[in-house]
N, C-alpha and C positions, 0 to 999 in steps of 0.2 A: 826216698828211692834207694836209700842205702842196701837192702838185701838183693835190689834189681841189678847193681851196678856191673857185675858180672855180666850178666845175661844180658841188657843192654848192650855193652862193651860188642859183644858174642852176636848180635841182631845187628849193630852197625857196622859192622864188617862185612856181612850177608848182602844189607841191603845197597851197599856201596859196590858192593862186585855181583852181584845179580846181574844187572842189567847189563854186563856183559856179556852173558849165557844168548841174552835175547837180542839187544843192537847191534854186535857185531859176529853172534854165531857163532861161539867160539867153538862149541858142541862137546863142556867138559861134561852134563852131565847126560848127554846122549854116548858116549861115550866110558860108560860107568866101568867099566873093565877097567881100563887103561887107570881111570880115576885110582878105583880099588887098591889097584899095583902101588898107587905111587902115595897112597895115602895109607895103608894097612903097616907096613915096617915102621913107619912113623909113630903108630898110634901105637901098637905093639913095646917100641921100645919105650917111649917115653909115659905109658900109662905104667911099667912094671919100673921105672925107674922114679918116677914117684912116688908109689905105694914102698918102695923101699924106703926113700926119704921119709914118709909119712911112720913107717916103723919105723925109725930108726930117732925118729922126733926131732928130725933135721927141718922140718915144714911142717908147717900148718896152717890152717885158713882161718879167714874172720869170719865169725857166723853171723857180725854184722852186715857184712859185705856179701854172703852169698846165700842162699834160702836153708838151709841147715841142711839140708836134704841129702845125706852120708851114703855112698854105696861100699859094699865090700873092702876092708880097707883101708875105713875111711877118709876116700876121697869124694870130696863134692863131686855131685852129679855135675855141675857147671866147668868144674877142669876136666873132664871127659871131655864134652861140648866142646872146649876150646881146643882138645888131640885131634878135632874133626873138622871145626869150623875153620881155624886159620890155614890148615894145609888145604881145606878148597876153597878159598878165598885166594892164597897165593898158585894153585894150579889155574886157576881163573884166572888171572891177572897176568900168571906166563901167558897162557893160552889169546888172550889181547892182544899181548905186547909183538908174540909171533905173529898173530893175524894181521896186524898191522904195519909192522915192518916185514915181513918176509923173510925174518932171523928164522932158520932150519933147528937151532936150539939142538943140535947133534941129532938130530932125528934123521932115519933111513932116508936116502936121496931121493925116492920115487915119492916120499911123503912130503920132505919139503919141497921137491921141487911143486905137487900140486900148492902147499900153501901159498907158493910164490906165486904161483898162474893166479890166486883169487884175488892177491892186490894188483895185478897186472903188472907183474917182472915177466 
């Protein structure tokens, strides 16, 4: 399994916070805008702040551990995946934790107050 171990790691996080999209509605990827926003400066800063570590020969990756597979840079195609996967993995998992408790999470009051009306405050 060694060169899958990444990309496993990357699939169980997905499949662990999926089924929040669908049992409780959360609507992060009906909602892909808002997504985009909150996950693009993320991906932005830390894909260029790696590529510099990587020039700079501060990092490197195992190519036991991840499929060799180099893009521009050479950064694994796999730590790309994970500039994507874990910030919607954790936008999912806010998106829960509001739905379920009825935390406004500083969002406009006309917005929280509906998320509030769907748990029944």
């Amino acid at each position: 399994m060694g060169q899958l171990t990444y990309l496993v790691l990357l699939a169980g996080c997905l499949v662990v916070t999926a089924p929040l999209e669908l049992l409780l509605r959360v609507r992060v990827y009906a909602r892909w805008r808002r997504l985009l926003v909150a996950v693009a400066p993320e991906f932005a800063v830390f894909l260029v702040w790696v590529l510099y570590a990587i020039a700079q020969g501060h990092w490197d990756y195992s190519g036991e551990l991840t499929l060799g597979v180099r893009l521009p840079g050479g950064i694994p195609v796999e730590e790309v995946l994970f500039f994507l996967v874990v910030p919607l993995c954790s936008v999912l998992a806010l998106e829960a934790v509001r739905k379920v408790t009825g935390w406004d999470a500083g969002y406009p009051p006309e917005e929280a107050l509906s998320a509030g009306e769907r748990v029944g405050r």
